[in-house]
C-alpha positions as CSV (number, residue, x, y, z in Angstrom):
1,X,199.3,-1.3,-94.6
2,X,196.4,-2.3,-97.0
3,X,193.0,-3.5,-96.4
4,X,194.1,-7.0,-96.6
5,X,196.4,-6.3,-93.7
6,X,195.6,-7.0,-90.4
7,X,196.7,-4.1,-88.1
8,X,199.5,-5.1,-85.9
9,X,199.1,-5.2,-82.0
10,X,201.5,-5.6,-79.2
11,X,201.0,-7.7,-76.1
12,X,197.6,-8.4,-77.3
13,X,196.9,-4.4,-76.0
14,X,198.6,-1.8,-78.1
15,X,197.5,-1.9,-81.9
16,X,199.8,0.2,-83.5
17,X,198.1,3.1,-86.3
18,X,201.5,4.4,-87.9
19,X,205.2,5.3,-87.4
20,X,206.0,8.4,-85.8
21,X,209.7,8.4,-86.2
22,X,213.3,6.5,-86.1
23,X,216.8,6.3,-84.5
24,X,220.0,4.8,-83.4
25,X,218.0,3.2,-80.6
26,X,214.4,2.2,-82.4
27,X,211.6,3.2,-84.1
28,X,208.7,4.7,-82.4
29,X,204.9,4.3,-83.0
30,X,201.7,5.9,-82.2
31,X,199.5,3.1,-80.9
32,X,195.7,2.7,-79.6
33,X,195.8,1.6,-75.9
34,X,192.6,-0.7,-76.2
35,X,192.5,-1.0,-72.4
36,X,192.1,2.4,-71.4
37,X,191.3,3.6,-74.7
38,X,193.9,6.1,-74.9
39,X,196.7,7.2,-77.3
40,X,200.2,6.1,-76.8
41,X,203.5,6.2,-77.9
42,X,205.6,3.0,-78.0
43,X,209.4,3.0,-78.6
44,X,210.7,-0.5,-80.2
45,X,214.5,-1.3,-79.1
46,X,216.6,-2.2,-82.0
47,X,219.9,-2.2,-79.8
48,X,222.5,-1.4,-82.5
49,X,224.5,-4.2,-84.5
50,X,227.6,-5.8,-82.8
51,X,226.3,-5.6,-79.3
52,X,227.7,-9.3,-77.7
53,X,224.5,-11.3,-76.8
54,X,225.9,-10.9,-73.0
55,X,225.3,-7.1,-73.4
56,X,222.0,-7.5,-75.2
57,X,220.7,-9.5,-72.4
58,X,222.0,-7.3,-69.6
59,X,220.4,-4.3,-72.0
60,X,216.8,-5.8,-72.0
61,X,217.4,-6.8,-68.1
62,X,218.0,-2.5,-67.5
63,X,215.1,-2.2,-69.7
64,X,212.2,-4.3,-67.8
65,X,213.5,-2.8,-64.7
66,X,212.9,0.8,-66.1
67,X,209.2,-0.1,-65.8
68,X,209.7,0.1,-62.2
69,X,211.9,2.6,-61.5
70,X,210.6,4.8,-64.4
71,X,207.7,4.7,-63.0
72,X,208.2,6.4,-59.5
73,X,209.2,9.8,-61.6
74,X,206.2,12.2,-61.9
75,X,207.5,15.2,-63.0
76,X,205.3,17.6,-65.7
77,X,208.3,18.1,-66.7
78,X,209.2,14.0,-67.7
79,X,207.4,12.1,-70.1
80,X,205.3,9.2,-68.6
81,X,206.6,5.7,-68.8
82,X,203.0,3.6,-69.1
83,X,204.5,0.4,-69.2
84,X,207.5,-2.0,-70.7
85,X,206.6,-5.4,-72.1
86,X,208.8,-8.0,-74.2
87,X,206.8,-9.6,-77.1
88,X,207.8,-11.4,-79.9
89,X,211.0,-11.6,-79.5
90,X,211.4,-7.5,-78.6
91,X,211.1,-4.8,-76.2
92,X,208.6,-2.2,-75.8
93,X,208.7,1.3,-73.9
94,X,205.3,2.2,-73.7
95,X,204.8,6.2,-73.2
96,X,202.9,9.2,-72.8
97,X,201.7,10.7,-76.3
98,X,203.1,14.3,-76.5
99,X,202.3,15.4,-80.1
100,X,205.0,18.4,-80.3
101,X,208.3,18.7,-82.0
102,X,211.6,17.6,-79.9
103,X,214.4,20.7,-79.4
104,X,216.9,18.8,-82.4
105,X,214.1,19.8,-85.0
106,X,212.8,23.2,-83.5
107,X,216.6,24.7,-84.3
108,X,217.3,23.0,-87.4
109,X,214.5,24.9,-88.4
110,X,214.4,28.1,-86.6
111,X,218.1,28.4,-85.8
112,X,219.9,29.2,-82.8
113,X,216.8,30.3,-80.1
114,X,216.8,33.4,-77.5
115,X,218.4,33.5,-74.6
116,X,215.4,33.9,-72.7
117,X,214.1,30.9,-74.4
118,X,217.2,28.3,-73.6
119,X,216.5,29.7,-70.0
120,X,213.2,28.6,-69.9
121,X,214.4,25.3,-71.1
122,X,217.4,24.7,-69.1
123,X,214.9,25.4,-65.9
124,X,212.7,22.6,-66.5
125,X,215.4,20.3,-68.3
126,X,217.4,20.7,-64.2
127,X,214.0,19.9,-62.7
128,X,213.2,17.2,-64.7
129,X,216.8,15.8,-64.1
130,X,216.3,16.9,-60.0
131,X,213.6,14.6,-59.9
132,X,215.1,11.8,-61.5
133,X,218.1,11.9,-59.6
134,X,216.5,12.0,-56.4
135,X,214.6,9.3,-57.3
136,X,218.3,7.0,-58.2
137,X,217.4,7.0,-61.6
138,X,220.0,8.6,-64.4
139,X,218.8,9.3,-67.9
140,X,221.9,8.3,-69.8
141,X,220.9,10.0,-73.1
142,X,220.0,13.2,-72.5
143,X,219.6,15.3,-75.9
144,X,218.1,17.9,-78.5
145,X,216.0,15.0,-79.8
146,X,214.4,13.7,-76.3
147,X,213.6,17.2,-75.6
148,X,209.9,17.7,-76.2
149,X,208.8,21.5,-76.2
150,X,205.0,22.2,-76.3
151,X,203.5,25.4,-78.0
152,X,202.8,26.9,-74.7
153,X,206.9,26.3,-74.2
154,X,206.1,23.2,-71.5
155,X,209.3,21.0,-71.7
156,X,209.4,17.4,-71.4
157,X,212.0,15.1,-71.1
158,X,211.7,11.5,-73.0
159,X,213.2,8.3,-73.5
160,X,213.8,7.5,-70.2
161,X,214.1,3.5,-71.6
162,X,217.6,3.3,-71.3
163,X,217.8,4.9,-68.1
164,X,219.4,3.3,-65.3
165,X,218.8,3.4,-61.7
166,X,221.4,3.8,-59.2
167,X,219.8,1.9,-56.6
168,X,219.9,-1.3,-58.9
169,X,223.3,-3.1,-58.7
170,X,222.4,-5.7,-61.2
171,X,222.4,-3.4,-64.0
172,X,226.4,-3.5,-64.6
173,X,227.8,-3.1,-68.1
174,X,230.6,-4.5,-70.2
175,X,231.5,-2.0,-71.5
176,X,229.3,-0.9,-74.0
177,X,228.3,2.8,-74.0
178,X,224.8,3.4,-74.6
179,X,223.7,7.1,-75.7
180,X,224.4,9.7,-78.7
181,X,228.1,9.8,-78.9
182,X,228.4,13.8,-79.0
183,X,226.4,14.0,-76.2
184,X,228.1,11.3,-74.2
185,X,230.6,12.6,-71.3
186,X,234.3,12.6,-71.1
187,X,234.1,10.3,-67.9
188,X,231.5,7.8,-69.5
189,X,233.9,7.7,-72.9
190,X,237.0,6.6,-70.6
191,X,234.7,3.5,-69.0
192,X,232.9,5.1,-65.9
193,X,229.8,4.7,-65.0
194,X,226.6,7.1,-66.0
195,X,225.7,9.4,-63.0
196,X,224.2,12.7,-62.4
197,X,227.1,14.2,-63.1
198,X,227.2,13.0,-66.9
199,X,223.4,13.3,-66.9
200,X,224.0,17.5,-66.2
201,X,226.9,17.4,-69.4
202,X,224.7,15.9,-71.6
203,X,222.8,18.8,-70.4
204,X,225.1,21.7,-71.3
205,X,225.7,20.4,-74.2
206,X,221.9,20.1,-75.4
207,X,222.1,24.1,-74.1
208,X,225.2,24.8,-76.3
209,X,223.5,23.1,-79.2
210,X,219.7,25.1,-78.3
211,X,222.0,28.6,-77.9
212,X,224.4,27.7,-80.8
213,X,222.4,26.3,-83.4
214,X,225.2,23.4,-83.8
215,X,226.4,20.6,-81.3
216,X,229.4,21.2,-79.1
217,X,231.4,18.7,-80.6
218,X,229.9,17.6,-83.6
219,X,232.1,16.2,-86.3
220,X,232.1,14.5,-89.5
221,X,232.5,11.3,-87.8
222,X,232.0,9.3,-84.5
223,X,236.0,8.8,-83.9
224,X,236.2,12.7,-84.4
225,X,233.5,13.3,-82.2
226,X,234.8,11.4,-79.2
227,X,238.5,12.8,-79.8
228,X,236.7,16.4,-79.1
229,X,234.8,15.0,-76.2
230,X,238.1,14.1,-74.9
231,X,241.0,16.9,-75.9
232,X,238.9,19.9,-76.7
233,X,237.2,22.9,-74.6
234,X,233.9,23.5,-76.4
235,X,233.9,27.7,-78.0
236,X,230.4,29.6,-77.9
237,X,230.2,32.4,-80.4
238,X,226.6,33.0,-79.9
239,X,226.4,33.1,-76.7
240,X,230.0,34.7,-75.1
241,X,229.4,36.2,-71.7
242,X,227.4,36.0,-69.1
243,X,225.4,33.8,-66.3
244,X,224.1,31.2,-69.2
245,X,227.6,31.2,-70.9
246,X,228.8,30.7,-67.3
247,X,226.0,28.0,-67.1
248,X,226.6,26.1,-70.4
249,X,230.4,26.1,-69.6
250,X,230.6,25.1,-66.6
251,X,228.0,22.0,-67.3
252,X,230.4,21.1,-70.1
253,X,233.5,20.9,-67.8
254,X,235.3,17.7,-68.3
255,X,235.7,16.9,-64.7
256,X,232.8,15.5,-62.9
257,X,234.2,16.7,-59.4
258,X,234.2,20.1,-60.6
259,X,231.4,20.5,-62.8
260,X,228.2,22.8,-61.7
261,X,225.9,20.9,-59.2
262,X,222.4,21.4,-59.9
263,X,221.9,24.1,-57.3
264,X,225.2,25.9,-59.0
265,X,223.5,25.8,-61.9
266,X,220.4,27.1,-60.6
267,X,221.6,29.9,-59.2
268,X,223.3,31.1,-62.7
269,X,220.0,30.2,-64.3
270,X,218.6,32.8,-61.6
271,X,221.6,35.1,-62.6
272,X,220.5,35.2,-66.6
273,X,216.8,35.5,-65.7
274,X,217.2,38.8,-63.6
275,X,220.2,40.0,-66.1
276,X,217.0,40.1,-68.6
277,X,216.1,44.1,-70.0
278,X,212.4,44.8,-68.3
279,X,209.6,44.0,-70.4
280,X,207.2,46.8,-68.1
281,X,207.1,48.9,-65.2
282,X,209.2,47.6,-62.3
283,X,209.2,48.3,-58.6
284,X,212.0,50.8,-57.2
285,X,214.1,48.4,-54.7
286,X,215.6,50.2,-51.8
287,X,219.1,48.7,-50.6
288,X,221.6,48.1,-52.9
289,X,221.4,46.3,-56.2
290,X,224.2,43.3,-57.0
291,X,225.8,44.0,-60.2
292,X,225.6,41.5,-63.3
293,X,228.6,39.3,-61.4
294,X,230.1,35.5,-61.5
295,X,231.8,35.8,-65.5
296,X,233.5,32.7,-65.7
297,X,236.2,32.0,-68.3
298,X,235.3,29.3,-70.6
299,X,239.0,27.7,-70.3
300,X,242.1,27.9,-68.3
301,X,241.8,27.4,-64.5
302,X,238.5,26.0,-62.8
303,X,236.2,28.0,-61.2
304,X,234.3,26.1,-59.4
305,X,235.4,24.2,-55.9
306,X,235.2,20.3,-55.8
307,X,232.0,18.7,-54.8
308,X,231.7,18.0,-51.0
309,X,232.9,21.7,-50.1
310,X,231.5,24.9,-49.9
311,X,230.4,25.6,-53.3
312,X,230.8,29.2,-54.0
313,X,230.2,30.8,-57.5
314,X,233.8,32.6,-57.9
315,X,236.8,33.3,-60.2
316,X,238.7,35.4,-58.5
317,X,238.3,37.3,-55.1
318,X,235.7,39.2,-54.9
319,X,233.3,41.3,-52.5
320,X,229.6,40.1,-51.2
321,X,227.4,39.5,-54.5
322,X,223.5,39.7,-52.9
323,X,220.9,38.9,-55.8
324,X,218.4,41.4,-55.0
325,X,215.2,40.2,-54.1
326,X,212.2,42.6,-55.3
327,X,209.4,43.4,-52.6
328,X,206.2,44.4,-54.5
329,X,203.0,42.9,-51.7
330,X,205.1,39.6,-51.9
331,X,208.0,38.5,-52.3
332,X,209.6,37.0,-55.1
333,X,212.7,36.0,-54.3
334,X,215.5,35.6,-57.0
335,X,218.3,34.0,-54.3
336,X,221.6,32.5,-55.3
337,X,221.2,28.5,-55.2
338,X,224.8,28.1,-54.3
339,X,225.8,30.8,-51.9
340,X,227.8,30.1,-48.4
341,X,225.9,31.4,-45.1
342,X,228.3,32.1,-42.6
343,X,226.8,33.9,-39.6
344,X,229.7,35.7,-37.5
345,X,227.8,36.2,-34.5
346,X,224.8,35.6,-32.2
347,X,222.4,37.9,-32.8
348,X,221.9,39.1,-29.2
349,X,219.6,41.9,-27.2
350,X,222.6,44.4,-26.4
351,X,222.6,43.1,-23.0
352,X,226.1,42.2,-22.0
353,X,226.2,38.2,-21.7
354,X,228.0,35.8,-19.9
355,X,228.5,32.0,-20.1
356,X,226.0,31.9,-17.4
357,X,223.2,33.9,-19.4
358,X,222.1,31.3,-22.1
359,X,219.6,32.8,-24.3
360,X,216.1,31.7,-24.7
361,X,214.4,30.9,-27.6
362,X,212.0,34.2,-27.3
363,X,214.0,36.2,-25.4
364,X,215.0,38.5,-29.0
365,X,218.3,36.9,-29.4
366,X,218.2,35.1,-32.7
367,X,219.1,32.7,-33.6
368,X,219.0,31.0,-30.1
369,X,222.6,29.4,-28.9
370,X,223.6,26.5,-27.0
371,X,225.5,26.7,-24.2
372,X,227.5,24.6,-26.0
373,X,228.3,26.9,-28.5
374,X,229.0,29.6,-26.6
375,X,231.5,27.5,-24.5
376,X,232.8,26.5,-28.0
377,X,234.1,29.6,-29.0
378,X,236.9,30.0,-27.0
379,X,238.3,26.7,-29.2
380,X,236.8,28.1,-32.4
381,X,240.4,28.2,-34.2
382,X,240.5,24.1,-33.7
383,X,237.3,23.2,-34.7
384,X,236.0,22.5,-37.4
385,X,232.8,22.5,-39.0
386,X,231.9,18.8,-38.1
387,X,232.7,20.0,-34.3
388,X,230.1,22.9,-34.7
389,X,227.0,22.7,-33.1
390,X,224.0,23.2,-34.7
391,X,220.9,25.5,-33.5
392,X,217.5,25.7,-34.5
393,X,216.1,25.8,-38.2
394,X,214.6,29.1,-38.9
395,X,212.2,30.5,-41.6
396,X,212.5,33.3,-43.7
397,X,210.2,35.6,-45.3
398,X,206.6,37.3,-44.0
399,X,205.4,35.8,-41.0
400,X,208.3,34.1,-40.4
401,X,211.4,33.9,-37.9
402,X,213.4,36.4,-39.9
403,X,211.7,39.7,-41.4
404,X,213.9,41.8,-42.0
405,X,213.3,43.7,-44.5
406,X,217.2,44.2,-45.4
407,X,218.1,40.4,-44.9
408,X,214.9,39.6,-47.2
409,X,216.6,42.1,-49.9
410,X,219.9,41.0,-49.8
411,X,219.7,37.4,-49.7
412,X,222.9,35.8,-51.4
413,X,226.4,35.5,-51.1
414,X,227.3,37.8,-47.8
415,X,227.4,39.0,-45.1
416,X,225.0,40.4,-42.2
417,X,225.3,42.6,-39.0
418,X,222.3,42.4,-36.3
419,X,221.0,41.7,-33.0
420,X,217.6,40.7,-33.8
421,X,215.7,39.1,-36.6
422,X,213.8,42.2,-37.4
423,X,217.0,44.3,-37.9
424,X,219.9,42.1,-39.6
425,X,221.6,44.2,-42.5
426,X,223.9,43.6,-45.0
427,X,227.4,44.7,-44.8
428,X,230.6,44.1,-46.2
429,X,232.6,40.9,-45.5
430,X,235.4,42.9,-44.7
431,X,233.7,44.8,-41.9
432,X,232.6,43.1,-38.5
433,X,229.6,41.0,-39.0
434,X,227.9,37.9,-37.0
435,X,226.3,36.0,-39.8
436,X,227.6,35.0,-43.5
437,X,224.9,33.2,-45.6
438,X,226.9,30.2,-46.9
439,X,225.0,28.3,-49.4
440,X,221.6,27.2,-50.5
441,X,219.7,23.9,-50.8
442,X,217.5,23.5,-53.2
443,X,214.0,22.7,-52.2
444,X,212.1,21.6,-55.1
445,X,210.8,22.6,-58.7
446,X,209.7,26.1,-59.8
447,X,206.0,24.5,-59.9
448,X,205.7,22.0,-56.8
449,X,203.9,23.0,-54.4
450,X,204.1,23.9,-50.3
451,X,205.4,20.6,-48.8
452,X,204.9,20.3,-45.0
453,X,207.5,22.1,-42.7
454,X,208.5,19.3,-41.6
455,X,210.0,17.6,-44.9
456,X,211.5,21.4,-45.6
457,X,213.3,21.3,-42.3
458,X,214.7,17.6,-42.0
459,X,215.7,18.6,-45.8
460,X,217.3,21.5,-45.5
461,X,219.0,20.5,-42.3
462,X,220.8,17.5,-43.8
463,X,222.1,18.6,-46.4
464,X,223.5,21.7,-44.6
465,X,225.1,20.1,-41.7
466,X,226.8,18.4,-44.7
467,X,227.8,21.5,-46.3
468,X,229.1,23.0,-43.3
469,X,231.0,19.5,-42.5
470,X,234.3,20.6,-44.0
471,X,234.4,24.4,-42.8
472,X,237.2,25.5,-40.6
473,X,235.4,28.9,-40.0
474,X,237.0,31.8,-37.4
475,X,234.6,32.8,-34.9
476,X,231.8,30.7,-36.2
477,X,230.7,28.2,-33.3
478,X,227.5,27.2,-34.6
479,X,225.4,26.2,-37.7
480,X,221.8,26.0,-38.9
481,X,219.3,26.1,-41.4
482,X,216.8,28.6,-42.4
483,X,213.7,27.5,-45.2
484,X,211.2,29.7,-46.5
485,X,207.9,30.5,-45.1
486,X,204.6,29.6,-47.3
487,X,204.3,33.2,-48.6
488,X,207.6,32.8,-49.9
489,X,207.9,29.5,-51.3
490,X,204.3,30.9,-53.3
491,X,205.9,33.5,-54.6
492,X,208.2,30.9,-56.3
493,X,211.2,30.5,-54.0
494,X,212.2,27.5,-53.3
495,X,215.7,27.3,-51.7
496,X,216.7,26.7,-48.2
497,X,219.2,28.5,-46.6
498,X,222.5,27.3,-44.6
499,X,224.3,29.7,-42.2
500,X,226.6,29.5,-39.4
501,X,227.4,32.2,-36.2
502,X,229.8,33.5,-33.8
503,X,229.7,33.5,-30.0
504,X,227.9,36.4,-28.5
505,X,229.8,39.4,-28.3
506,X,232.1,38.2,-30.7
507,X,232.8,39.8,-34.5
508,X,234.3,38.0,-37.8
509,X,235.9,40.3,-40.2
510,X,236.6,37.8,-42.9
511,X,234.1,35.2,-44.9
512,X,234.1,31.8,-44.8
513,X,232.1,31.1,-48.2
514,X,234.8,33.6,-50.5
515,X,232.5,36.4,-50.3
């Protein structure tokens, strides 16, 4: 621009001071926000050429909307959608300024990162996405290039303007895909719609590319691309074993009904982190240690259950895998996000019981029973878990329902012997035990903080009754939830627990959740 040049402004309220870069999608420039006074980043849409006018319109329809749903996500870990505004004749995305180099230039530069580092990244990148799903909002182009990482490491997720919410059922397509072709799904390539699901392969495969140095399925051209997407299993060679290979693999599997769920994914994440060699003096743990576990092949059979059953990290037949959880004044808690609680007994007071005793809520049995459920048990081998009934949600940790110091340690994928809250232990699946841990919810991000009980419980309680809804479990006549006490959840775990039990008096000598 030369002196003669008047600067350009948009909307009458953004005068723009220089380009800051340029893509498939638009060109992006750093503006002044006159209003507020602040610096901005505004992305111009230059939809590609060929797009049908139909398409276009439906494209800058999805586009204003954004500005609404867009808006509801505040996440540290998402970039901030200011505004969208339509002037002369174009569209606007109008962002937060983060003045830091996106993940696609970081490794052309510096080459494949650590693991510790793609960890770090793949953590905020699946809290970032958490939100925005919860929220019915899917990214659509998740990528190396709108992957923002600070200096201090901070990670934030941009472009959000061709995001699409879930809720809206205007925003249909004709068939136009938008989004960087290698890092476009296998469903989204044969016509389906974007969704989570395609949201977390897009995710894997910015973590191949981040671990690898190169894309997944990167070829010389668009056509080649696609026909990897399609026929080919992605290869590490970086990055060949272990909880994050097991992490980017199974993100990248090409069927969206078997592909890691977030909290799968969480727990492998929580796998990698405690498989990492010690960086000082660490605490001595008492009770037994689960080896490095849950090595997944990256082809050949899958190794994950379908969505809407019990999903259990497993390969193969295995015995209890508990993630060790080290006590040092609090508790941090590294707990597996996807394990199955199945609780093979009331935890009673040693006094015999009959159908007339019913427990109490204080009288030491934990967790309390029904009578229902102890009537139940004599038609456990025809029920299922939708004819379970449930008990009372519980918390876990210091202060809380259960304490024991075993339970706290072993907390995982597995099984526990006890008849009281202060003295469950761990034992082996294959021995009698009264309660199996059968998977976790996850509650919220590694930096949110305490929520009221309240919204833990009704949470946690939903989404295990679903859980449990398709279990045919022997012995096991009722199920519940457990969440995490304050202390806990500030020591940075975040994961509610979902269980089930047997009658009183009665053992289970097998798991429910493949442990």
């Amino acid at each position: 621009m030369t002196e003669d040049q008047q600067p350009r402004v948009i909307a009458g309220r953004y005068t723009v001071v220089r380009e800051l870069g340029r893509g498939g999608m638009g060109v992006v420039w750093l503006a002044e926000d006159s209003t507020i006074g602040r610096q901005v980043a505004i992305k111009e849409l230059l939809l590609p050429q060929g797009i049908p006018p139909a398409e276009r319109q439906v494209f800058e329809e999805r586009v204003l909307r954004e500005a609404r749903t867009a808006g509801r996500l505040s996440d540290p870990g998402i970039v901030t959608v200011h505004d969208v505004v339509q002037a002369d004749g174009a569209t606007f995305i109008v962002m937060e300024l983060v003045e830091a180099p996106d993940l696609a230039d970081l490794v052309k530069r510096h080459g494949p990162m650590p693991p510790e580092r793609v960890l770090k990244i793949a953590d905020q990148m699946l809290a970032a996405l958490e939100v925005a799903h919860r929220t019915g909002v899917v990214h659509r182009d998740v990528k190396p290039s709108n992957v923002i990482v600070t200096p201090n490491g901070r990670v934030k997720l941009t472009d959000f303007g061709i995001a699409q919410s879930t809720e809206d059922p205007r925003l249909t397509s004709t068939g136009t895909l938008m989004g960087s072709p290698t890092y476009i799904s296998p469903e989204r390539l044969l016509g389906h719609e974007a969704s989570p699901a395609s949201d977390l392969w897009a995710l894997g495969a910015t973590l191949f590319f981040a671990s690898e140095g190169a894309g997944a399925f990167e070829r010389s051209t668009t056509a080649a691309s696609i026909q990897a997407i399609m026929n080919e299993r992605a290869q590490l060679r970086v990055t060949q074993q272990g909880p994050l290979a097991d992490l980017i693999m199974g993100l990248l599997n090409p069927d969206p009904h078997v592909r890691l769920t977030p909290d799968q994914a969480r727990y492998l994440i929580d796998q990698a982190r405690a498989q990492r060699p010690p960086t000082g003096p660490q605490p001595v743990v008492p009770g037994p240690m689960t080896p490095p576990g849950l090595v997944l092949p990256p082809s050949g059979p899958q190794p994950y259950p379908p969505r809407g059953g019990t999903q259990v990290l497993s390969s193969s037949p295995r015995k209890p895998q508990n993630v060790a959880l080290l006590a040092l004044g609090g508790l941090v808690l590294v707990v597996a996000v996807a394990v199955v609680l199945a609780v093979t007994g009331v935890f009673g007071t040693g006094k015999s019981n009959s159908a007339a005793t019913a427990p109490s809520a204080n009288d030491g049995t934990w967790p309390p029973i029904s009578e229902r459920s102890r009537s139940s048990a004599s038609n456990h081998a025809s029920a299922s878990g939708r004819g379970m009934a449930s008990t009372r949600t519980l918390t876990y940790g210091p202060g809380g329902d259960v304490t024991s110091e075993d339970f706290l340690q072993n907390v995982g994928t597995g099984c526990f012997l006890g008849t009281n809250a202060e003295q469950i232990k761990s034992v082996e699946c294959s021995s009698p035990h009264n309660l199996e841990v059968f998977a976790q919810v996850s509650l919220g991000a590694s930096d949110d903080p305490y929520p009221a009980e309240a919204e833990l419980r009704q949470g946690t309680e939903t989404s295990c009754k679903d859980k449990a809804s398709d279990l045919s479990p022997p012995y096991m006549v009722s199920q519940g939830a457990m969440v995490p006490t304050k202390d806990v959840w500030e020591a940075g775990e975040h994961n509610g627990l979902c269980y089930v039990v047997t009658a009183r008096d009665s053992m289970a000598t097998e798991p429910v959740g493949g442990n």
